[in-house]
ZATIGU-342266 format. One record per residue: residue in one letter; x, y, z of N, C-alpha, C in turn. Coordinates in steps of 0.05 Angstrom, whole numbers, always signed. Layout:
# residues N
  residu    n_px    n_py    n_pz   ca_px   ca_py   ca_pz    c_px    c_py    c_pz
       A       X       Y       Z       X       Y       Z       X       Y       Z
...
This chain:
# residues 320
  residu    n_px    n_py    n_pz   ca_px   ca_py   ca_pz    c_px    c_py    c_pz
       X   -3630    -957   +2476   -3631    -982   +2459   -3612   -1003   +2471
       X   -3625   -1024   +2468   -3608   -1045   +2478   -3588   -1066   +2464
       X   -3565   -1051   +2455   -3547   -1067   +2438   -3515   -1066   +2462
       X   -3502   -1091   +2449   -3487   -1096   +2460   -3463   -1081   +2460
       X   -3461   -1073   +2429   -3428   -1056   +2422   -3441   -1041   +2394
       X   -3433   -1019   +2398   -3437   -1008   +2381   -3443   -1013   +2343
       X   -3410   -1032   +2342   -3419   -1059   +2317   -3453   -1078   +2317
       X   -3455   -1085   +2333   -3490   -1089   +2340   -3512   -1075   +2329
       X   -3499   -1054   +2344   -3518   -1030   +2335   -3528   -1020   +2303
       X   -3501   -1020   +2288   -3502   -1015   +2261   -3512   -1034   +2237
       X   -3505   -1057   +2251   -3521   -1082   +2238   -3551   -1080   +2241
       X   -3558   -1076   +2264   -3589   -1067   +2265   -3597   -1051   +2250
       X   -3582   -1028   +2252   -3589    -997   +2235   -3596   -1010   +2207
       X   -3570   -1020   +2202   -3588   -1038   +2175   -3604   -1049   +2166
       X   -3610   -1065   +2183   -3639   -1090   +2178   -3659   -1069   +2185
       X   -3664   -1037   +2203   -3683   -1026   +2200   -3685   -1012   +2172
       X   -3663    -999   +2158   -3664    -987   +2142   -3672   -1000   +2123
       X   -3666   -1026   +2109   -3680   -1039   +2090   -3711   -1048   +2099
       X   -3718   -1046   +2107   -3747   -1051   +2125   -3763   -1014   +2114
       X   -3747   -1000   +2115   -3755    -978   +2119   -3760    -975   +2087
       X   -3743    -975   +2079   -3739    -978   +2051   -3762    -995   +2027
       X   -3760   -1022   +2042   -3784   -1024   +2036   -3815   -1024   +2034
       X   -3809   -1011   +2064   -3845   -1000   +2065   -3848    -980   +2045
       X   -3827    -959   +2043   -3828    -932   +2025   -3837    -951   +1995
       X   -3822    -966   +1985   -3832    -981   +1956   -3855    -991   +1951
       X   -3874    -995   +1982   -3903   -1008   +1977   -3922    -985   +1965
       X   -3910    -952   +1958   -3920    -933   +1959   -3911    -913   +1934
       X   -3889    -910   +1938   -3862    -899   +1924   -3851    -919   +1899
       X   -3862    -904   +1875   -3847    -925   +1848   -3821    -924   +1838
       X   -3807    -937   +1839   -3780    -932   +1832   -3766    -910   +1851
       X   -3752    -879   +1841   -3737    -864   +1849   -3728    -874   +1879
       X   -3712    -904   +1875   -3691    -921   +1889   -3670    -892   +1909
       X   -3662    -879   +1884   -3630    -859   +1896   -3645    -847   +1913
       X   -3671    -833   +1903   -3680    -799   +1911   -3678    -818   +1949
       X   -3697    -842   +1942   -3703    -845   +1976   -3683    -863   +1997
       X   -3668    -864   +1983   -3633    -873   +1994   -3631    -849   +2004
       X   -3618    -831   +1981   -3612    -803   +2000   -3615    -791   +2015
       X   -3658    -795   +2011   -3668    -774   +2037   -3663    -789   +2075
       X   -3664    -811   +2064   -3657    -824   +2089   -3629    -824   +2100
       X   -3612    -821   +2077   -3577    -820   +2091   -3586    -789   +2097
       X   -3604    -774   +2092   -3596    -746   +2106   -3613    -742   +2124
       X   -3644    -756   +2130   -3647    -758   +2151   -3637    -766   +2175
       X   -3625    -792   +2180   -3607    -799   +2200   -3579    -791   +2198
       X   -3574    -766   +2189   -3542    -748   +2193   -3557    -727   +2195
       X   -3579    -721   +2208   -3587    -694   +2219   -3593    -674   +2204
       X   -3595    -689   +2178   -3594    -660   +2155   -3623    -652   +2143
       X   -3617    -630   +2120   -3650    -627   +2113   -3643    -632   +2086
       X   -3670    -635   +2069   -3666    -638   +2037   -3687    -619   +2018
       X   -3667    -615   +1996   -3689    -600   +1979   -3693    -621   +1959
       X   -3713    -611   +1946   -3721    -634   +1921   -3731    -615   +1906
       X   -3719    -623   +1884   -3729    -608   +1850   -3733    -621   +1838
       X   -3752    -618   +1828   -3769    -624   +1802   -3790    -607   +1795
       X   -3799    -619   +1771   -3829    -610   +1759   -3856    -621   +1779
       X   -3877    -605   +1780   -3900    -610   +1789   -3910    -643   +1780
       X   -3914    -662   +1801   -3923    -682   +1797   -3911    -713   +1794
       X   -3890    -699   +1808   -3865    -721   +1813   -3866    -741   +1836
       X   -3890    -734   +1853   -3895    -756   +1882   -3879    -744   +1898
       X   -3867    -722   +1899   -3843    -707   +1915   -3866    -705   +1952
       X   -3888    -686   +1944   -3895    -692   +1963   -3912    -716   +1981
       X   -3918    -731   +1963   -3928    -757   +1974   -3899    -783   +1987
       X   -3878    -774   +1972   -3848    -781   +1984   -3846    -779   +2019
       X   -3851    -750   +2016   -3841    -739   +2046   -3868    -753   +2064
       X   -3892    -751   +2056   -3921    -766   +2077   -3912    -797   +2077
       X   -3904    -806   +2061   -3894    -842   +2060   -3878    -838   +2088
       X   -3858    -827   +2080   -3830    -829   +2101   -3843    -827   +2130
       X   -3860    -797   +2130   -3867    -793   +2154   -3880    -813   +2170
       X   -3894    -824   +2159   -3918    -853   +2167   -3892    -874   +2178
       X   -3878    -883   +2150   -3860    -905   +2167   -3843    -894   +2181
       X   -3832    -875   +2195   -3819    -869   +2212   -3833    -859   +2240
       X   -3852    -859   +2238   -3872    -852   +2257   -3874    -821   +2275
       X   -3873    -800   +2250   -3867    -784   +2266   -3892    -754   +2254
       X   -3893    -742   +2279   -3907    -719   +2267   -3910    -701   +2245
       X   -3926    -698   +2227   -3924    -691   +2210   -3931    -657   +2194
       X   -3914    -640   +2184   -3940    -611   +2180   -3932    -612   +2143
       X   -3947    -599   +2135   -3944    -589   +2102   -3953    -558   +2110
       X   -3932    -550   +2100   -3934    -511   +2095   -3934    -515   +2057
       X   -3958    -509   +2045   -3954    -486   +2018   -3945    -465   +2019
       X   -3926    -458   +2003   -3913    -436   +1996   -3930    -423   +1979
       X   -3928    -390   +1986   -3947    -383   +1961   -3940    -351   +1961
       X   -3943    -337   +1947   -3938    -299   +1945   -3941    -287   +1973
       X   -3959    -302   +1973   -3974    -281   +2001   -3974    -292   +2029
       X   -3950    -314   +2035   -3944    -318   +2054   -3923    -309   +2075
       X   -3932    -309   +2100   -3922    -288   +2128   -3907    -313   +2141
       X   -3891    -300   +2148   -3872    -306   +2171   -3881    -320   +2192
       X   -3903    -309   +2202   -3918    -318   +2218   -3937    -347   +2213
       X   -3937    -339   +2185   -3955    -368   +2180   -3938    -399   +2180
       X   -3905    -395   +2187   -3899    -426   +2190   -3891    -419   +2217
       X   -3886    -389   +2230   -3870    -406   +2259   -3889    -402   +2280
       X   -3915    -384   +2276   -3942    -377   +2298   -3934    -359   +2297
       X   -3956    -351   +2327   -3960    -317   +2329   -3964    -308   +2352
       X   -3962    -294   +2364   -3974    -278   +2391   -4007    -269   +2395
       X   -4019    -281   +2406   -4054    -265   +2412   -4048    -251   +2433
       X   -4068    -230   +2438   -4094    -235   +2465   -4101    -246   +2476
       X   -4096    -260   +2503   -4123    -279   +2506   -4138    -270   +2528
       X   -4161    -292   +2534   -4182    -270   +2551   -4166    -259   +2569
       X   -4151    -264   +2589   -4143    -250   +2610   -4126    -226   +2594
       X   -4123    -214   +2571   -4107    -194   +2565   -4069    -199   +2564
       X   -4076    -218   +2562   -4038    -237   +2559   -4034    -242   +2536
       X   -4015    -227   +2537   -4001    -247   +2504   -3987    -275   +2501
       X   -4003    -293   +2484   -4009    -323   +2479   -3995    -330   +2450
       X   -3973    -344   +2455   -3966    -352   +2434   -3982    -386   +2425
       X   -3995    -383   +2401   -3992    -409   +2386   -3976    -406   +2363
       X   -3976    -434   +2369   -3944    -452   +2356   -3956    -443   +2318
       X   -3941    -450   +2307   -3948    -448   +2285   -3941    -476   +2268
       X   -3936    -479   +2234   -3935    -508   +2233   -3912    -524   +2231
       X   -3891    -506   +2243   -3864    -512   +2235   -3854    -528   +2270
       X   -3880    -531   +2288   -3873    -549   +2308   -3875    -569   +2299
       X   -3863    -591   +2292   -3869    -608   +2278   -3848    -621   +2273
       X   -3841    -650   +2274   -3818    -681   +2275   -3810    -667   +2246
       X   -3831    -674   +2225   -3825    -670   +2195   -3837    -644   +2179
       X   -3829    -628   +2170   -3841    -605   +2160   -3836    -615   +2129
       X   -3858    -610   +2117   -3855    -612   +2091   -3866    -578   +2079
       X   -3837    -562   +2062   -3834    -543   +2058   -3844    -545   +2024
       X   -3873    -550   +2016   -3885    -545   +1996   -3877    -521   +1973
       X   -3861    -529   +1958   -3861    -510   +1927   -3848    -480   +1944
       X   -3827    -487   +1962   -3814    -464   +1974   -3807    -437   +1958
       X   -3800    -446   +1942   -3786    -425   +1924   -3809    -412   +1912
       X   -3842    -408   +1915   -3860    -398   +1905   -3871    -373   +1924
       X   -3851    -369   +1948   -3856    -348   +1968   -3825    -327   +1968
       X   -3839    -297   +1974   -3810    -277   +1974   -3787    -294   +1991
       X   -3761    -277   +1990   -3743    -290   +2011   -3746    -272   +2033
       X   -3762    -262   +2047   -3764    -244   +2065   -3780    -279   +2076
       X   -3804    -294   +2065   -3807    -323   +2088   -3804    -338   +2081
       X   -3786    -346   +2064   -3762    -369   +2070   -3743    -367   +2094
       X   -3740    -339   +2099   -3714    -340   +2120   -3722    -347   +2144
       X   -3749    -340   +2147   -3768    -352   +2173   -3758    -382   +2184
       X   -3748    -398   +2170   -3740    -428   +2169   -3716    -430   +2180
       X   -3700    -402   +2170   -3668    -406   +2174   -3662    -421   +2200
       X   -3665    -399   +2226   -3664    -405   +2256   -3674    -438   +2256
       X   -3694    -438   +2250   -3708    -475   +2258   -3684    -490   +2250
       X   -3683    -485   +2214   -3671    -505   +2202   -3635    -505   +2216
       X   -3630    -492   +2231   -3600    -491   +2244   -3603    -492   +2262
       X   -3613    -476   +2289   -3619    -466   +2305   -3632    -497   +2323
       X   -3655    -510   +2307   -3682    -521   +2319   -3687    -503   +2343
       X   -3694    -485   +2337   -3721    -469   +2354   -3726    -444   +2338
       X   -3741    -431   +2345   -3756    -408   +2340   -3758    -383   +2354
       X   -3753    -361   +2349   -3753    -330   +2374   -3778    -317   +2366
       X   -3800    -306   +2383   -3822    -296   +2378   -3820    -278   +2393
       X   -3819    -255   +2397   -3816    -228   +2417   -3805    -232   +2434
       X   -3778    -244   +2428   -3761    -239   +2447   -3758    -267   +2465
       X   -3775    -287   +2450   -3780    -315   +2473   -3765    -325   +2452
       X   -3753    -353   +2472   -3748    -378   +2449   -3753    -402   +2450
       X   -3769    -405   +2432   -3786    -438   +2431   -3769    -465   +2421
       X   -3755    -484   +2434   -3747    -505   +2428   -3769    -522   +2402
       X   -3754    -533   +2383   -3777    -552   +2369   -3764    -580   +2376
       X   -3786    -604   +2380   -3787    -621   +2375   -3770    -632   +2363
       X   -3749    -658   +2377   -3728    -669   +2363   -3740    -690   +2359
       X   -3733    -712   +2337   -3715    -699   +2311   -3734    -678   +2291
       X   -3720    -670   +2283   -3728    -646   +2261   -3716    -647   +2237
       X   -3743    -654   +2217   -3730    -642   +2185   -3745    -629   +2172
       X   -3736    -605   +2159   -3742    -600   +2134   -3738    -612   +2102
       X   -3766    -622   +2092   -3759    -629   +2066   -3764    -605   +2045
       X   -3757    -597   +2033   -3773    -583   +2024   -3779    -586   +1988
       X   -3796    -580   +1978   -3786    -580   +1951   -3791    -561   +1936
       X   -3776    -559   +1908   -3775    -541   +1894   -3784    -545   +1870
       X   -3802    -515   +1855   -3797    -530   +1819   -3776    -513   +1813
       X   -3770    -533   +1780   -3753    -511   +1775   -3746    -481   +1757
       X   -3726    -461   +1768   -3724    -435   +1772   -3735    -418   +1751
       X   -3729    -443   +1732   -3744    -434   +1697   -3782    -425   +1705
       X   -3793    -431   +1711   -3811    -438   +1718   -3833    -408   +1728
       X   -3856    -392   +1715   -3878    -379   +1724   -3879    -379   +1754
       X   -3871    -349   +1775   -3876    -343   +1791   -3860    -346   +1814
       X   -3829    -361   +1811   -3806    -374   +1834   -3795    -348   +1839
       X   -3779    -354   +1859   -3765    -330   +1875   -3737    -355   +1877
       X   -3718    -345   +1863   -3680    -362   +1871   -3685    -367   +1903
       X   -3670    -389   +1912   -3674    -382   +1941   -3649    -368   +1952
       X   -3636    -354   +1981   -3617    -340   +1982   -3606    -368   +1984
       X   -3570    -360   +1983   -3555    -375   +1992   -3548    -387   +2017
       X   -3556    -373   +2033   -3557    -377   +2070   -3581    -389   +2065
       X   -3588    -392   +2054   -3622    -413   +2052   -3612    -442   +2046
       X   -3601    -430   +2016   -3591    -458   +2004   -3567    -481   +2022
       X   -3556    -467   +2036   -3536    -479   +2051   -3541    -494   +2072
       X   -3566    -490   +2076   -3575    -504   +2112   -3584    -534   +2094
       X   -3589    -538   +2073   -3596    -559   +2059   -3570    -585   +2060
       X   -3572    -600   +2065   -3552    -619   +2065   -3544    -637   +2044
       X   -3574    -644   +2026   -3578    -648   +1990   -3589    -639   +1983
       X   -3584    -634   +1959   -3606    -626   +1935   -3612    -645   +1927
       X   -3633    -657   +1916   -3642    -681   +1899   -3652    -673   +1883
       X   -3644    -682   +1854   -3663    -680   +1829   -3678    -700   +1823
       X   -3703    -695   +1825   -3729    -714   +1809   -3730    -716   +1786
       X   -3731    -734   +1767   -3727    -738   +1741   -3761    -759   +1733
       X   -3762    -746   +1707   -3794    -770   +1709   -3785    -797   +1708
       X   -3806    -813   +1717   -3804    -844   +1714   -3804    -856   +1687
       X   -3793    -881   +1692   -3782    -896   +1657   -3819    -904   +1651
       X   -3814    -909   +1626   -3836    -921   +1617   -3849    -939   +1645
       X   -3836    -969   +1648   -3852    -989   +1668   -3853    -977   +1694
       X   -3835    -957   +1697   -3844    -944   +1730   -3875    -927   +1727
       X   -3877    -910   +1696   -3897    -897   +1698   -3924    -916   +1694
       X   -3919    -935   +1683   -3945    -957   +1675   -3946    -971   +1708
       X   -3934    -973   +1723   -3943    -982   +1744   -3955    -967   +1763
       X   -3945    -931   +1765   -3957    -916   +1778   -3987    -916   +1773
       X   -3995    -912   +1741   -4021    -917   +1730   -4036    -931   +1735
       X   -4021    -966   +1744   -4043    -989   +1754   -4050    -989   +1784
       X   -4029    -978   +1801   -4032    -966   +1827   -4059    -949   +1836
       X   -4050    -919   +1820   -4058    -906   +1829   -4093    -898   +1813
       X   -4095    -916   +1797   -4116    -921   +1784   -4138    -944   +1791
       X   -4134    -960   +1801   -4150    -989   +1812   -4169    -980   +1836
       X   -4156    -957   +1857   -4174    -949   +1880   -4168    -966   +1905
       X   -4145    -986   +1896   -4133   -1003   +1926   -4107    -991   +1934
       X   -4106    -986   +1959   -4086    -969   +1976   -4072    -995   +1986
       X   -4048    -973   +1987   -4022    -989   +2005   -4017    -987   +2022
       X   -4030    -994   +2052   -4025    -981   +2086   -3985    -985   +2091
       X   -3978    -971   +2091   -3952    -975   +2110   -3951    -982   +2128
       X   -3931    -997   +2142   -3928    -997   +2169   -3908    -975   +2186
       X   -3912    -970   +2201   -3883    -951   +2224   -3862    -968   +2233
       X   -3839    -960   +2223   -3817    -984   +2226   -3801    -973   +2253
       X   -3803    -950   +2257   -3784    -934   +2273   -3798    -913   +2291
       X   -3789    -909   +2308   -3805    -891   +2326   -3783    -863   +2336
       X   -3795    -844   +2343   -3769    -814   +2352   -3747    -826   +2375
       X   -3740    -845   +2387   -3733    -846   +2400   -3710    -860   +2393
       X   -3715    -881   +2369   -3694    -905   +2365   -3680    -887   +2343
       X   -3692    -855   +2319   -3682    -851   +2296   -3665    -822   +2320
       X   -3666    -810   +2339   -3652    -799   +2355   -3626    -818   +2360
       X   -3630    -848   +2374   -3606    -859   +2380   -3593    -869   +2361
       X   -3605    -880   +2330   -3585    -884   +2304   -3570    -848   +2301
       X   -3585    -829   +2298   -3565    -813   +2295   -3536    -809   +2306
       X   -3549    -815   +2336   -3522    -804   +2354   -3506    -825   +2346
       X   -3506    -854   +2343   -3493    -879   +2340   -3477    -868   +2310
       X   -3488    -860   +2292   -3483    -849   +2275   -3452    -827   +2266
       X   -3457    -812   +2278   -3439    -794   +2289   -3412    -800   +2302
       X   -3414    -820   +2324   -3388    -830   +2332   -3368    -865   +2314
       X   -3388    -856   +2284   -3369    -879   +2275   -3342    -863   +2258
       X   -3318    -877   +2275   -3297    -869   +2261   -3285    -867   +2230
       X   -3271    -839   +2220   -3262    -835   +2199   -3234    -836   +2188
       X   -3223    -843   +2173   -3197    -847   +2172   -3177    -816   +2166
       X   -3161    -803   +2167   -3140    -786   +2165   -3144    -778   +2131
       X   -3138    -803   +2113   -3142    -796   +2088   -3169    -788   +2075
       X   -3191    -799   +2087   -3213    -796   +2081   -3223    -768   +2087
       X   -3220    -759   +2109   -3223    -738   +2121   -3214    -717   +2097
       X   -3195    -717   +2089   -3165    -701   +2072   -3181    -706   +2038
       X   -3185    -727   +2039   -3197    -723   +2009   -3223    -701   +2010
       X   -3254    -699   +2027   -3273    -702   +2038   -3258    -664   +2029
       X   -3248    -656   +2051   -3242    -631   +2051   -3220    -619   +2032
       X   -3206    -636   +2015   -3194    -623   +1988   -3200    -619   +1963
       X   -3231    -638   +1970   -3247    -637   +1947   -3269    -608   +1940
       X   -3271    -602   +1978   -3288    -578   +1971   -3262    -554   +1961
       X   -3248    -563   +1988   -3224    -522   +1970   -3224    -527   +1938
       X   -3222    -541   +1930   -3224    -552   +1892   -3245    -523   +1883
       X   -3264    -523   +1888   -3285    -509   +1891   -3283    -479   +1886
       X   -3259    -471   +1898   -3261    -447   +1904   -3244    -426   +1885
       X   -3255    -417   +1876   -3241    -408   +1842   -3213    -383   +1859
       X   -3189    -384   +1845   -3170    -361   +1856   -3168    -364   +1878
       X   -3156    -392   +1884   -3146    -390   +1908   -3126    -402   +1910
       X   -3102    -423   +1922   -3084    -431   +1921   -3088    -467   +1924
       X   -3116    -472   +1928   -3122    -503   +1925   -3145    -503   +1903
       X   -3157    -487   +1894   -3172    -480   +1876   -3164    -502   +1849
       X   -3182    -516   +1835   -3180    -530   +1810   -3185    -512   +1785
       X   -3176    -515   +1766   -3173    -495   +1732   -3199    -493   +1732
       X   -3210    -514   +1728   -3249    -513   +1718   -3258    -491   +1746
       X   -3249    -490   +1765   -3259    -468   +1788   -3256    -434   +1775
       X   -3231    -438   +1768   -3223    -412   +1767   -3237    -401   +1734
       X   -3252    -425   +1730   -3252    -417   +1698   -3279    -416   +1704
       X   -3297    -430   +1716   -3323    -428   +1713   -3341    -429   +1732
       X   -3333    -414   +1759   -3339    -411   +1788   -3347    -385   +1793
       X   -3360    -372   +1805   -3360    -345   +1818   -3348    -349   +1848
       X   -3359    -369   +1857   -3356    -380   +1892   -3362    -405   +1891
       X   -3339    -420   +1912   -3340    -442   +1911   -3366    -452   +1943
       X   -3354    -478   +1948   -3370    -491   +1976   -3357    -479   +2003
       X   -3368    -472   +2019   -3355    -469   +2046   -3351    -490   +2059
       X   -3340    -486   +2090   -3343    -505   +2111   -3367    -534   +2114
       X   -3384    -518   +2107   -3409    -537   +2112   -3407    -562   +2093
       X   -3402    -556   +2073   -3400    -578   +2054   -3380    -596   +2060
       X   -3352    -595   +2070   -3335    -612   +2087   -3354    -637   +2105
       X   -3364    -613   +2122   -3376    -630   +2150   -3404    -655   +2133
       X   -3420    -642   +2121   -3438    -658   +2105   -3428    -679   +2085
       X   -3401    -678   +2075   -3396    -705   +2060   -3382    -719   +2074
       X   -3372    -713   +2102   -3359    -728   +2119   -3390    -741   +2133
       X   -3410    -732   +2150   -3428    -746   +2158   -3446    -759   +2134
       X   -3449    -745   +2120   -3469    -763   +2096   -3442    -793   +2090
       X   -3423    -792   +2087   -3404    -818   +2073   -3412    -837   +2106
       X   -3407    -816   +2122   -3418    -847   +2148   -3436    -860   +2151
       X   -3452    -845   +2145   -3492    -858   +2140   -3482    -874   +2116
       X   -3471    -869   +2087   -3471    -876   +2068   -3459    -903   +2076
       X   -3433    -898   +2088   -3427    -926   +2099   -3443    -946   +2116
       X   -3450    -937   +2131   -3471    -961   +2147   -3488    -975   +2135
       X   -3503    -956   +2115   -3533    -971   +2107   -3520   -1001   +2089
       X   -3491    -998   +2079   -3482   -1025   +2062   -3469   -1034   +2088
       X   -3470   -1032   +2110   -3451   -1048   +2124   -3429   -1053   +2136
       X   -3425   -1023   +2130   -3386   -1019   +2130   -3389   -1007   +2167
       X   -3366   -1007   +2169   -3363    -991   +2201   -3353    -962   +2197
       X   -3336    -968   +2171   -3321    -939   +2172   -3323    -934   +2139
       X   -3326    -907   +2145   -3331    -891   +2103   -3303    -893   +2099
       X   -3304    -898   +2070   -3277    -896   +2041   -3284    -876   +2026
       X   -3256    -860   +2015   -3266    -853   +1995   -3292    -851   +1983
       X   -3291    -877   +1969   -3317    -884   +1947   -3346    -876   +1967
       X   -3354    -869   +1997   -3373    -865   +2002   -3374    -830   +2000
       X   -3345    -816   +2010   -3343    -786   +2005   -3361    -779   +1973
       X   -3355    -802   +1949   -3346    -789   +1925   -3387    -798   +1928
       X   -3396    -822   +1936   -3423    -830   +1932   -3453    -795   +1936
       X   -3436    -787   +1961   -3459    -767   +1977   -3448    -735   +1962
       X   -3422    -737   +1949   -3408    -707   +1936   -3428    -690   +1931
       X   -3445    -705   +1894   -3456    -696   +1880   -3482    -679   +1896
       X   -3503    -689   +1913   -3518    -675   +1925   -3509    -663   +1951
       X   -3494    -667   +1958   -3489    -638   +1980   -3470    -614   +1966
       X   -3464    -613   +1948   -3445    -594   +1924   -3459    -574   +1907
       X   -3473    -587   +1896   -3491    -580   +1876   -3497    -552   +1883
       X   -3510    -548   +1901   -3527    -523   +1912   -3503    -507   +1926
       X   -3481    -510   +1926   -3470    -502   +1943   -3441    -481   +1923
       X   -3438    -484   +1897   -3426    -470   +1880   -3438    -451   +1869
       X   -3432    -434   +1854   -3444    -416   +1837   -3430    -411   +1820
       X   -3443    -428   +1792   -3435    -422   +1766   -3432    -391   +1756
       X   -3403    -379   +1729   -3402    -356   +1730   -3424    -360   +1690
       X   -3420    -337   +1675   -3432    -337   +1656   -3418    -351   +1631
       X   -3385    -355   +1635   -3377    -365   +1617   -3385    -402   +1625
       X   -3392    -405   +1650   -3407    -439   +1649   -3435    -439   +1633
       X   -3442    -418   +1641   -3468    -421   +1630   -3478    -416   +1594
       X   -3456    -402   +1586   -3459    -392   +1555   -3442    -415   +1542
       X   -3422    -435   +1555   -3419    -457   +1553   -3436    -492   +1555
       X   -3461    -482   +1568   -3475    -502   +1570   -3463    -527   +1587
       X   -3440    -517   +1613   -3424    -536   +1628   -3443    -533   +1654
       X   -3463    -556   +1662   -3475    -557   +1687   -3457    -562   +1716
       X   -3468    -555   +1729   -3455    -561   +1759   -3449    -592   +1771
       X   -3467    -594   +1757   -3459    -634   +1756   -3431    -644   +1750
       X   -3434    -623   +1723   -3404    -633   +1701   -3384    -622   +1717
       X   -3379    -599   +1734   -3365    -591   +1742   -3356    -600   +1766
       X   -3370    -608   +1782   -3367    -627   +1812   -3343    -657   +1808
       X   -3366    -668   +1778   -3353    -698   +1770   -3326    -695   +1759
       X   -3315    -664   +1748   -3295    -657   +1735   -3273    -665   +1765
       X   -3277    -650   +1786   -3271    -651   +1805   -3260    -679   +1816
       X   -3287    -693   +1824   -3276    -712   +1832   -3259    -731   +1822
């Protein structure tokens, strides 16, 4: 890309991101945060889960994005009776008597991980390697995937006919959780006049793999301050029930707090967070902005939270 100084650069990042932003709205009604977030965690390299109830636009979210960002696209359904093999491929025969790998649908810019939690964790974990790793091992080979790479995936929720919890080494490669909430009255009366009339909204492609590769990296080398850093990572040991940085509400209503990962994710999510308003460098207030969804998934309430009726939300915000 052809910018002068890095400051250049970020100003652009901006004028694409609101561009981006708005193509998603020619499509996407309201849920403003959900598609802020997915984008501060697409360009910090991360993946996202999304919960909600059936019929939230969750997956028509992730096909919007894919279009204006211009990038390849797969949908995997999750379902009882799905193999390992059915998101990463397989080995054949082929005529000459060779074994032939095709790819399966997890080659792919954007994977959209459909109603995940509706398959054993024996293929969920199938994802693990990709979703860390980006590549794949098939008998012993190893297949690079296509950069950039995300998993969206979504979830209903756990209350819910036929889900499988996902493991925690699952939950962790996630960088947010996002909760879908239904739309207000005028968001839902507009979905209705939309999606009811029979006139479509073409998007445009604002971004191409090559320029959302160089915002990342540009991304990455914007500087963090000493204190920021120190809040970012005192906020997670808080977390960690019985320990010597551990907070009361931890030790009172934690089984296990956040690891490492959660550090590194609210330090890169507050940088994205910073750019898209303009800033060069994250504050505080951008650590405290990205907390709530990279946290969330990353505690585990004990029984006296839960026979208390104290959500993980309440307990994060206690925190901060």
């Amino acid at each position: 890309m052809d910018y002068k100084s890095d400051v250049e650069a970020v100003d652009a990042f901006v004028k694409k991101y609101m561009l981006l932003k708005n193509e998603i709205a020619k499509v996407i009604v309201g849920q403003e945060e959900i598609v802020k977030r997915t984008l501060i965690s697409i360009f910090s390299q991360g993946h996202v889960l999304l919960v909600g109830v059936p019929g939230l636009a969750k997956t028509l979210l992730v096909n919007t994005i894919g279009q204006v960002l211009g990038l390849t696209y797969s949908r995997i359904q999750f379902t009882p009776d799905l193999m390992p093999s059915d998101i990463i491929g397989t080995e054949i025969l082929d005529e000459t008597r060779r074994f032939k790998f095709i790819k399966g649908p997890v080659f792919a810019n954007i994977l959209l991980a459909d109603e995940i939690n509706r398959t054993p964790p024996k293929t969920q974990s199938a994802l693990l390697e990709a979703m860390q790793e980006k590549a794949v091992t098939v008998a012993g080979d190893t297949y690079k995937l296509d950069a950039p790479f995300f998993v969206l995936a979504t979830q209903n929720p756990i209350e819910q006919e036929g889900t499988y919890p996902l493991p925690e080494a699952q939950l962790d490669r996630f960088m947010f959780n996002l909760i879908l909430d239904y739309p207000s009255f005028d968001e839902e009366l507009d979905i209705i006049k939309r999606t009811t009339s029979g006139a479509e909204q073409p998007v445009t492609k604002v971004l191409d793999a090559d320029e959302i590769l160089f915002f990342q990296q540009l991304l990455r080398k914007i500087p963090v301050a000493q204190n920021v850093m120190e809040y970012a990572v005192n906020l997670v040991a808080k977390t960690r029930p019985h320990t010597s940085t551990g907070h009361e509400w931890a030790d009172q209503y934690l089984n296990w707090g956040a690891g490492p990962r959660a550090s590194q994710y609210l330090i890169i999510g507050a940088k994205t967070h910073a750019a898209i308003n303009g800033k060069y460098s994250p504050d505080i207030e951008d650590v405290k902005a990205v907390a709530l969804p990279v946290m969330r998934h990353r505690i585990v309430r004990n029984y006296k939270a839960e026979a208390e009726r104290i959500e993980v939300d309440d307990i994060i915000n206690t925190l901060i």
